[in-house]
N, CA, C and O atoms as a Tripos MOL2 file, in Angstrom:
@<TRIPOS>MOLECULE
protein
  228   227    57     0     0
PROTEIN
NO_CHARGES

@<TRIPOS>ATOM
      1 N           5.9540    1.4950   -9.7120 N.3       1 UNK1
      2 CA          5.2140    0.2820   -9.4460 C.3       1 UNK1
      3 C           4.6880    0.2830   -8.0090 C.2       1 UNK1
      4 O           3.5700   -0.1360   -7.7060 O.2       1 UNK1
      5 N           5.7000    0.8530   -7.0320 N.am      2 UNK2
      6 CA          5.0760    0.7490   -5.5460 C.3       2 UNK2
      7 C           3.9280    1.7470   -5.2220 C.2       2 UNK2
      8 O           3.0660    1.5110   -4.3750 O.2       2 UNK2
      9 N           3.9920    2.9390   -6.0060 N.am      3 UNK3
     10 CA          3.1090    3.7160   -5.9190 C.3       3 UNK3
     11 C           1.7710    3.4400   -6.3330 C.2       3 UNK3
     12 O           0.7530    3.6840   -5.6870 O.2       3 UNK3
     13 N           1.8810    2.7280   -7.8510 N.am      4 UNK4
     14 CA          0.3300    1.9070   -8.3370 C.3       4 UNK4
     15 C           0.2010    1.2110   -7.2620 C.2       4 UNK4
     16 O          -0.6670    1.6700   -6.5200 O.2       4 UNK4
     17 N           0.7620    0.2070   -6.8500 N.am      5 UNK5
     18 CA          0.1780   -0.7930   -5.7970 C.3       5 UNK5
     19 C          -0.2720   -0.1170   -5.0840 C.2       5 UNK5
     20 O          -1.4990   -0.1980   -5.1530 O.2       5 UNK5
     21 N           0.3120    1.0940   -3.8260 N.am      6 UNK6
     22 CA         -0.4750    1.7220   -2.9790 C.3       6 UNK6
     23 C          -1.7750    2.2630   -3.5660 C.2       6 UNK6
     24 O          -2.8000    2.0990   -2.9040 O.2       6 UNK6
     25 N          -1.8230    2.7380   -4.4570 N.am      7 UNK7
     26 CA         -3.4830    3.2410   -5.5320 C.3       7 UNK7
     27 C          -4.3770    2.3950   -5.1110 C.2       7 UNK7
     28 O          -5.3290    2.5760   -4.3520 O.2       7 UNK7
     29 N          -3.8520    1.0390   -5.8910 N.am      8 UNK8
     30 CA         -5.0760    0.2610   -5.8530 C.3       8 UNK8
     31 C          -5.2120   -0.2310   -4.6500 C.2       8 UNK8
     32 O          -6.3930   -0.0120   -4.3790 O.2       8 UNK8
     33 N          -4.6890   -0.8010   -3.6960 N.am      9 UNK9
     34 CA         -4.5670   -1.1010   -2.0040 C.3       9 UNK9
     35 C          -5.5540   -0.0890   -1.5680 C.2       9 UNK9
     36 O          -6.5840   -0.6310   -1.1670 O.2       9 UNK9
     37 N          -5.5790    1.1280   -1.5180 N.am     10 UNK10
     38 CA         -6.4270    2.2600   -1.0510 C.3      10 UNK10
     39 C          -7.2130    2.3060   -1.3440 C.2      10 UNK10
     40 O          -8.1590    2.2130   -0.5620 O.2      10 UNK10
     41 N          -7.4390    2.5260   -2.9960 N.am     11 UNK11
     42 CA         -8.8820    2.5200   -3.5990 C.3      11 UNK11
     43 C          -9.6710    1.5170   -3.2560 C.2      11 UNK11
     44 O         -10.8610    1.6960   -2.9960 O.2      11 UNK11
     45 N          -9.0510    0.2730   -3.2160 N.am     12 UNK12
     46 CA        -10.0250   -1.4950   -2.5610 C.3      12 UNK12
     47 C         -10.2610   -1.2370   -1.6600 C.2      12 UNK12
     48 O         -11.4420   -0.9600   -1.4540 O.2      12 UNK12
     49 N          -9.3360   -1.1640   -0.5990 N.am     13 UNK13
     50 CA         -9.4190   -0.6820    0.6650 C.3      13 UNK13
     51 C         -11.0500    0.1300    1.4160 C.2      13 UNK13
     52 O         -11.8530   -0.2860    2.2500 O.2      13 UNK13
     53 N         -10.9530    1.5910    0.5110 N.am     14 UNK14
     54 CA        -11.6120    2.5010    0.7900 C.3      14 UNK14
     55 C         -13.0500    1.7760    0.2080 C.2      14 UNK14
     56 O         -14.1870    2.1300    0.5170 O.2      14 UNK14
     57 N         -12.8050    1.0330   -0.4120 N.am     15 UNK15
     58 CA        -14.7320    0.6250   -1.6090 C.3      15 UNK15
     59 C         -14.8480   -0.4880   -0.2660 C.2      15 UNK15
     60 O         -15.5600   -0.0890    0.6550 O.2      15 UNK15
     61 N         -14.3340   -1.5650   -0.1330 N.am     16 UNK16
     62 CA        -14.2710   -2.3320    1.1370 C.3      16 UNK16
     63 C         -15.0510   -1.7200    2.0540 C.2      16 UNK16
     64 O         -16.1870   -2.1570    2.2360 O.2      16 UNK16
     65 N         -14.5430   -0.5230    2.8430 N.am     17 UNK17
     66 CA        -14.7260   -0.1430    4.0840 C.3      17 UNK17
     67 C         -15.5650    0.6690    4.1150 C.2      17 UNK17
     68 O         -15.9150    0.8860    5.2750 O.2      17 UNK17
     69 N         -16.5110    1.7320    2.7860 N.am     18 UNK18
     70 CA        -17.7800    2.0800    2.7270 C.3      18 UNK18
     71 C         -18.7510    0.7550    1.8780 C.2      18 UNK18
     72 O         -19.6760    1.1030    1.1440 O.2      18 UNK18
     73 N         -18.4980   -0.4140    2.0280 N.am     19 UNK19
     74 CA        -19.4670   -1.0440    0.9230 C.3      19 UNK19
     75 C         -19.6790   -2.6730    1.8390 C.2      19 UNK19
     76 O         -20.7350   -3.3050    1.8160 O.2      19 UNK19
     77 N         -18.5530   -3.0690    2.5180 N.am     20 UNK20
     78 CA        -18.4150   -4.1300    3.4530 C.3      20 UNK20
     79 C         -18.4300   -3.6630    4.8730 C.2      20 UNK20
     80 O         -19.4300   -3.2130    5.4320 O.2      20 UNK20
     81 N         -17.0880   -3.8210    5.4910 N.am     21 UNK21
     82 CA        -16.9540   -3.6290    6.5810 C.3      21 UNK21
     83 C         -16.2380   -2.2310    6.8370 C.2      21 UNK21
     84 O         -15.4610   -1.8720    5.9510 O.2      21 UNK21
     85 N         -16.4660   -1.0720    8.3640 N.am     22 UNK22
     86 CA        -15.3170   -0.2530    8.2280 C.3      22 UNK22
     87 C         -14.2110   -0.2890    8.9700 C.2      22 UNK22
     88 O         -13.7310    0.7040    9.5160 O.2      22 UNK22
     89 N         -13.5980   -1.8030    9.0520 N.am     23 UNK23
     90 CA        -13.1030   -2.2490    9.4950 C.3      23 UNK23
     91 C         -11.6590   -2.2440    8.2680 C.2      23 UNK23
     92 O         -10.4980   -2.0770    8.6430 O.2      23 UNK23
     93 N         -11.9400   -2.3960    7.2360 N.am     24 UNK24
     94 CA        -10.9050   -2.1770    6.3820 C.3      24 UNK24
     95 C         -10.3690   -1.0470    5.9610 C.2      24 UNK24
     96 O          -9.4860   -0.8960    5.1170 O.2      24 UNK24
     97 N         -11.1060   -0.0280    6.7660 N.am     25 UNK25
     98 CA        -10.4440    1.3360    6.3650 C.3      25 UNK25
     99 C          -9.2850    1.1700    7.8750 C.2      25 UNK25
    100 O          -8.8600    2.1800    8.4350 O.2      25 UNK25
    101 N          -8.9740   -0.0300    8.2750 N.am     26 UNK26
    102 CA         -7.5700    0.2620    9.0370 C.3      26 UNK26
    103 C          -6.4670   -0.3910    7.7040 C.2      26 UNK26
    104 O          -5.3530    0.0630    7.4460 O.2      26 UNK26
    105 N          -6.9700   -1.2460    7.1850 N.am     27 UNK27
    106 CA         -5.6110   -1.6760    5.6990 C.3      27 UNK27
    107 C          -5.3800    0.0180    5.2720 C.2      27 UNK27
    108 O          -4.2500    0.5070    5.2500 O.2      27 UNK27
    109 N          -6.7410    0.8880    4.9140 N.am     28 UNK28
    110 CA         -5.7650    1.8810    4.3300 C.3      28 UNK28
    111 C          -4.9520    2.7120    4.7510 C.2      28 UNK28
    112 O          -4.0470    3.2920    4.1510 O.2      28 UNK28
    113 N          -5.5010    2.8130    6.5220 N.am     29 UNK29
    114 CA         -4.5170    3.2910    7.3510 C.3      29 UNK29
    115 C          -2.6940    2.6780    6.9180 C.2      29 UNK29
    116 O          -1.5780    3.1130    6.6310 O.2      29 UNK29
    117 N          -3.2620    1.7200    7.0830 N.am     30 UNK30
    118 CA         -1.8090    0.9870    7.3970 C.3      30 UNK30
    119 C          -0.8110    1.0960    5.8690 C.2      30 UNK30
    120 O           0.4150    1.2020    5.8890 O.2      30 UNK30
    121 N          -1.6370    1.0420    4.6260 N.am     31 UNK31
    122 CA         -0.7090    1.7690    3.1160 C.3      31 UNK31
    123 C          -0.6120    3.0960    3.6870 C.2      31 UNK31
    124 O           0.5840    3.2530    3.9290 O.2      31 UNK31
    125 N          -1.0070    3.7320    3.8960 N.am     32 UNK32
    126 CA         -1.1530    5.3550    3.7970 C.3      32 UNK32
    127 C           0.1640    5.4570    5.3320 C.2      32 UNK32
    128 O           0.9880    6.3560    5.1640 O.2      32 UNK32
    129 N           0.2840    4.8980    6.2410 N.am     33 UNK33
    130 CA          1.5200    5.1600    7.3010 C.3      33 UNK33
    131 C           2.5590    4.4620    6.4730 C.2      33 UNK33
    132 O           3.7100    4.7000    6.8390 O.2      33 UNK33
    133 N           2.4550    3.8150    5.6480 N.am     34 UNK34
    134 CA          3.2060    3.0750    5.0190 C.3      34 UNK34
    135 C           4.3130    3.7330    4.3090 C.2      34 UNK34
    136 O           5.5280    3.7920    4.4990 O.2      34 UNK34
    137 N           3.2890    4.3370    3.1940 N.am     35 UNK35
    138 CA          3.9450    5.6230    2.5910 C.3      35 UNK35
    139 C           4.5700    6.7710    2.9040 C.2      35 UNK35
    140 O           5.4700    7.1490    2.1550 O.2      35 UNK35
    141 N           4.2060    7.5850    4.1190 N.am     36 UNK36
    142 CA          4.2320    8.3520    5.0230 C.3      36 UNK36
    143 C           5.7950    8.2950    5.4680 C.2      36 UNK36
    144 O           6.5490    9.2680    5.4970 O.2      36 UNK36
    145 N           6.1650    6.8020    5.8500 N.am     37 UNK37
    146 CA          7.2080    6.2390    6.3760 C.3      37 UNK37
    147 C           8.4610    5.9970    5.1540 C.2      37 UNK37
    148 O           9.6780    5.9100    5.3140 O.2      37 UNK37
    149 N           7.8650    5.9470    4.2410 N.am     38 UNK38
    150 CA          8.5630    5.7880    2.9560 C.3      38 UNK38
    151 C           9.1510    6.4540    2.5720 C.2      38 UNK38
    152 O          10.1940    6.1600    1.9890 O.2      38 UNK38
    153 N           8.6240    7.9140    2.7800 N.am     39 UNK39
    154 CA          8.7740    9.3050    2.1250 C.3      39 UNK39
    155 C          10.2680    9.0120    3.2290 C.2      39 UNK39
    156 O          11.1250    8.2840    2.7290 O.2      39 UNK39
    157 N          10.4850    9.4320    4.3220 N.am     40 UNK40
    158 CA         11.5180    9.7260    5.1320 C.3      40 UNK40
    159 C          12.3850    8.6560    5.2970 C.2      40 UNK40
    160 O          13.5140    8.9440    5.6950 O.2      40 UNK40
    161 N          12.1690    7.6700    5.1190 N.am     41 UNK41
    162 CA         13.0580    6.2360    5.0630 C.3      41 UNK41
    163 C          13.8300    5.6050    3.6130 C.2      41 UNK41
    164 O          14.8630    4.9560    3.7720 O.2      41 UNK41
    165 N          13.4360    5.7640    2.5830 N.am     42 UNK42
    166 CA         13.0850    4.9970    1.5240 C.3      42 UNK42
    167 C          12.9680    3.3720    1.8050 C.2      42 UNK42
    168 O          13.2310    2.5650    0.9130 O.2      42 UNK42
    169 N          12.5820    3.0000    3.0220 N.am     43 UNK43
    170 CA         12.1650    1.0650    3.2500 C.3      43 UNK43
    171 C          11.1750    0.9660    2.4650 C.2      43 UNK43
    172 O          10.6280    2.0670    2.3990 O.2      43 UNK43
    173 N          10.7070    0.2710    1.8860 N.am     44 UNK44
    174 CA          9.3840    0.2450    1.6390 C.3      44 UNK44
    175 C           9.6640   -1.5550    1.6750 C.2      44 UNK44
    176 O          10.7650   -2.0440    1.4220 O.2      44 UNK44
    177 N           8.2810   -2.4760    2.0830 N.am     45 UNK45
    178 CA          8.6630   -4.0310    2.0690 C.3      45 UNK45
    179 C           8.5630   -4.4500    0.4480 C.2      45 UNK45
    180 O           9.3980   -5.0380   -0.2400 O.2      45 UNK45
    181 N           7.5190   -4.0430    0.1630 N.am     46 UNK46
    182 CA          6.6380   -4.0340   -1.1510 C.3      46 UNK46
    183 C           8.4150   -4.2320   -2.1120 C.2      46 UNK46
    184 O           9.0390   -5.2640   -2.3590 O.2      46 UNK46
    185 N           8.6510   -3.2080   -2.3390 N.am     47 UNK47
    186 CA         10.0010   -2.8290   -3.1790 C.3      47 UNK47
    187 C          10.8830   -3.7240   -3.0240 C.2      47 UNK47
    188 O          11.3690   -3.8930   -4.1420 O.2      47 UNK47
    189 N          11.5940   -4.6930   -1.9770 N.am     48 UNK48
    190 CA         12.3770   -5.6710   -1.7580 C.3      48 UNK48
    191 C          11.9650   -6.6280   -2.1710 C.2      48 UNK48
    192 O          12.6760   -7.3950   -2.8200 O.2      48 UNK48
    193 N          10.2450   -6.9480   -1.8230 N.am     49 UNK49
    194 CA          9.7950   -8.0970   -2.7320 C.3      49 UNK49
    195 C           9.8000   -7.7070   -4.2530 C.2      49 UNK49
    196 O          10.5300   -8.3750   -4.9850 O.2      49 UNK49
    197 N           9.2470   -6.9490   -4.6620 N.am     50 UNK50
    198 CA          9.1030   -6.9730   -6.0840 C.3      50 UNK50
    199 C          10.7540   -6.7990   -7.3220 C.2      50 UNK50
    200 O          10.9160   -6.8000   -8.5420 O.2      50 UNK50
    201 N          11.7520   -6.6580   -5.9780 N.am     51 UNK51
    202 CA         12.6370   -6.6720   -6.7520 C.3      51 UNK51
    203 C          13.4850   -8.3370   -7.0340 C.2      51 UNK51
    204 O          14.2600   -8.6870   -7.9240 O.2      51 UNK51
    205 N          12.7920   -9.2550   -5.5730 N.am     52 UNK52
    206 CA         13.5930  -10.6900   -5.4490 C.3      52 UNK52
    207 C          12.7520  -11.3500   -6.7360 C.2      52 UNK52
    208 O          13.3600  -12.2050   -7.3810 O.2      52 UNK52
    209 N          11.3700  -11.0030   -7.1580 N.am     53 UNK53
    210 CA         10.9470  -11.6470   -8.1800 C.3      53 UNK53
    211 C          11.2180  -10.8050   -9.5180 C.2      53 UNK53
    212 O          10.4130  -10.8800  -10.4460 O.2      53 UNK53
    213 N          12.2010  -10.1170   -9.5920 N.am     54 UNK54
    214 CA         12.9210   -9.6570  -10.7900 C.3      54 UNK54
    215 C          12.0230   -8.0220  -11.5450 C.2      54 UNK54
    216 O          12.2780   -7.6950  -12.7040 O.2      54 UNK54
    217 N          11.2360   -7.3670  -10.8590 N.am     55 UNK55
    218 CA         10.2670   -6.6340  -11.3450 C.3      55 UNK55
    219 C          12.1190   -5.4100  -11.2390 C.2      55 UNK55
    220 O          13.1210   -5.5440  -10.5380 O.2      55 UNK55
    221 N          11.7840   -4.4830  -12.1850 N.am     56 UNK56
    222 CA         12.9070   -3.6380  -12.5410 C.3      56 UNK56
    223 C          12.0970   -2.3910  -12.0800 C.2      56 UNK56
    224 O          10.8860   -2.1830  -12.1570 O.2      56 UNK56
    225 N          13.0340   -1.6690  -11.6130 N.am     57 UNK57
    226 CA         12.7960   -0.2780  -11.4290 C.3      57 UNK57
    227 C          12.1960    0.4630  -12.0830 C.2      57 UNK57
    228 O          12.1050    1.6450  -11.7520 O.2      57 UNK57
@<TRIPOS>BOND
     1     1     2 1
     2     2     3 1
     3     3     4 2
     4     3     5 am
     5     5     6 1
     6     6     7 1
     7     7     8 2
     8     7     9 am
     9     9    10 1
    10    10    11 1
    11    11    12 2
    12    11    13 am
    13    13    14 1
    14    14    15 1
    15    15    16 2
    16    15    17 am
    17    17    18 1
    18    18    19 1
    19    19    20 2
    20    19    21 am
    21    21    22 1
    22    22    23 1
    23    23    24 2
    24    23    25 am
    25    25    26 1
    26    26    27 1
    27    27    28 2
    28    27    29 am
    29    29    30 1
    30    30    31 1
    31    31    32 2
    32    31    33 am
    33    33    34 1
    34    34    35 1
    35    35    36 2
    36    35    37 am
    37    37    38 1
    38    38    39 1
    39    39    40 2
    40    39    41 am
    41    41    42 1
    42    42    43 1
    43    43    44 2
    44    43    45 am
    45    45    46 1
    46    46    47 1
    47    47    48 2
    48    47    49 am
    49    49    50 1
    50    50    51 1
    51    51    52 2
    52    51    53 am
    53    53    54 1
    54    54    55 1
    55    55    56 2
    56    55    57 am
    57    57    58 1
    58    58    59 1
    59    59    60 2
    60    59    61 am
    61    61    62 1
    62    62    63 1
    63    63    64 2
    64    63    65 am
    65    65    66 1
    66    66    67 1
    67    67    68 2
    68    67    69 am
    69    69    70 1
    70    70    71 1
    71    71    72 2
    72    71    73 am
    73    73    74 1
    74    74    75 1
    75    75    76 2
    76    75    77 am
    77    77    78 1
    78    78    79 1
    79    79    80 2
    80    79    81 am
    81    81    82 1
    82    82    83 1
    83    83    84 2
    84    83    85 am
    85    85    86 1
    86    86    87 1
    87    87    88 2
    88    87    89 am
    89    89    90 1
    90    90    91 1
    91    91    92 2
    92    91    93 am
    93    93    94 1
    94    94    95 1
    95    95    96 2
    96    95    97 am
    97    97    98 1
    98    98    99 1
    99    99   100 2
   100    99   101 am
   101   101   102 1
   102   102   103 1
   103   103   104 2
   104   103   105 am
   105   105   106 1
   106   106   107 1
   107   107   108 2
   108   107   109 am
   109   109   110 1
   110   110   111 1
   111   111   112 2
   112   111   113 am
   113   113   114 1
   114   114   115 1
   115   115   116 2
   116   115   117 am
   117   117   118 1
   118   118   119 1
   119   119   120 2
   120   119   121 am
   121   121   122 1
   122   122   123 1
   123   123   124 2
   124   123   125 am
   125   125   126 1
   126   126   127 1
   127   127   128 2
   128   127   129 am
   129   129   130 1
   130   130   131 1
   131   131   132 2
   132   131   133 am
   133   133   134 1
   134   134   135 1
   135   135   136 2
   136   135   137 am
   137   137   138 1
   138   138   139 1
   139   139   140 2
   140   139   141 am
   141   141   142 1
   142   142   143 1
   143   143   144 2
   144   143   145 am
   145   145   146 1
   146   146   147 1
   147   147   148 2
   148   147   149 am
   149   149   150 1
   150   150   151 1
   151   151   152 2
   152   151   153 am
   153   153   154 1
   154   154   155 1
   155   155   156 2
   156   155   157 am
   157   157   158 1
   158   158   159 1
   159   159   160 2
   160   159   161 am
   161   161   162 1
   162   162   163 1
   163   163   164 2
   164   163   165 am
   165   165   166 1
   166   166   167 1
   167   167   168 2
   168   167   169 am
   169   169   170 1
   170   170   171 1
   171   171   172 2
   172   171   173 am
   173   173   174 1
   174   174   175 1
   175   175   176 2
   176   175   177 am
   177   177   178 1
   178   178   179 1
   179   179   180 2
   180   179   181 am
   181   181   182 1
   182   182   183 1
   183   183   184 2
   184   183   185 am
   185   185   186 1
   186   186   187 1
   187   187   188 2
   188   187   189 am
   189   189   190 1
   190   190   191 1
   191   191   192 2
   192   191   193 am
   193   193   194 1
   194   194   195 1
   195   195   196 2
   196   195   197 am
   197   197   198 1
   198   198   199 1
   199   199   200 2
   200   199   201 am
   201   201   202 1
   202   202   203 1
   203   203   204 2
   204   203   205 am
   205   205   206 1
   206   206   207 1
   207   207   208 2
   208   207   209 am
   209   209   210 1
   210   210   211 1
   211   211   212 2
   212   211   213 am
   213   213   214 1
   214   214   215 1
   215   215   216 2
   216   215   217 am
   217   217   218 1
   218   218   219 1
   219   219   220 2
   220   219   221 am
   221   221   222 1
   222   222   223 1
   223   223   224 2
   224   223   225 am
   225   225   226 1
   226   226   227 1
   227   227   228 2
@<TRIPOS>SUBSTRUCTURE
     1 UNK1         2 RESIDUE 1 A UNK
     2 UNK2         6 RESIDUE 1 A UNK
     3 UNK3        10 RESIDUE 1 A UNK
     4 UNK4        14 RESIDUE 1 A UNK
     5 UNK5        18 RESIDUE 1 A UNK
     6 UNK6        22 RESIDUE 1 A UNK
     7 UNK7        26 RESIDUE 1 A UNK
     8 UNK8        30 RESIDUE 1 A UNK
     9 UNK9        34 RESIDUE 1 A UNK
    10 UNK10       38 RESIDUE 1 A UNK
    11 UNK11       42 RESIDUE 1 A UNK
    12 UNK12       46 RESIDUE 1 A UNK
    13 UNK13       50 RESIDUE 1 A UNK
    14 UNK14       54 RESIDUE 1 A UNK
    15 UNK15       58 RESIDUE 1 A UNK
    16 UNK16       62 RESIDUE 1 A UNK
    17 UNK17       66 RESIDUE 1 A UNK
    18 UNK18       70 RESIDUE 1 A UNK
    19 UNK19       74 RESIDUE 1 A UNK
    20 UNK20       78 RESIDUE 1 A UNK
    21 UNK21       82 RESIDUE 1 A UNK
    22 UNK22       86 RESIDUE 1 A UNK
    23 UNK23       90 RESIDUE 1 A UNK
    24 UNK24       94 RESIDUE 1 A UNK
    25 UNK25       98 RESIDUE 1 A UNK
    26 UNK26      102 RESIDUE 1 A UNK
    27 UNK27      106 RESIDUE 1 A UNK
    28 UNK28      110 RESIDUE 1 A UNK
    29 UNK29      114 RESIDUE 1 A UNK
    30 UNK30      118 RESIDUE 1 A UNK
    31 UNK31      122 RESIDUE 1 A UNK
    32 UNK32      126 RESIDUE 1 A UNK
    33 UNK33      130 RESIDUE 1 A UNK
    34 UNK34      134 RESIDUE 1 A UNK
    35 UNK35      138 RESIDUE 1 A UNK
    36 UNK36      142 RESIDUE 1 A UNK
    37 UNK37      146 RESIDUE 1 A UNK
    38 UNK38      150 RESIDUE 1 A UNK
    39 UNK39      154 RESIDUE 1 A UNK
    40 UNK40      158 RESIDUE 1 A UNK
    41 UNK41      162 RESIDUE 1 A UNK
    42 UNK42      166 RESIDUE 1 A UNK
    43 UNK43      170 RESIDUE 1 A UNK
    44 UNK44      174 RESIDUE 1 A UNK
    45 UNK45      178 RESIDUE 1 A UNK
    46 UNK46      182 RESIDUE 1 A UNK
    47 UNK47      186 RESIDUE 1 A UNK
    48 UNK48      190 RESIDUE 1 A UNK
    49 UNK49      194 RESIDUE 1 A UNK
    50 UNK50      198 RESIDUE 1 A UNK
    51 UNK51      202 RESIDUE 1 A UNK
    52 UNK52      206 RESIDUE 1 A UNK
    53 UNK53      210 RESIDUE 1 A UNK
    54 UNK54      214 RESIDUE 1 A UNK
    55 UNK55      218 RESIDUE 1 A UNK
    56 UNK56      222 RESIDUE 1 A UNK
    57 UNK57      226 RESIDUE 1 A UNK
């Protein structure tokens, strides 16, 4: 589930920042260090929330 979310976060992200502003290609920065950080940590925020509203592993 955290991984779809990062998908679509990026993919919006990236259509955003060639189609609006490229100002939103810092959101994808910020999923993409996100993940990055994930890999070596397992924190992720995303995952703590989606688990207090009952979403299952």
């Amino acid at each position: 589930m955290v991984l779809a979310f990062a998908g679509i976060f990026i993919l919006a992200s990236s259509l955003l920042g060639y189609f609006c502003s490229k100002y939103w290609l810092f959101f994808t920065m910020f999923v993409g260090l996100n993940l990055f950080q994930y890999s070596f940590t397992g924190f992720c925020p995303l995952k703590i929330i989606l688990k207090k509203i009952g979403v299952r592993e």
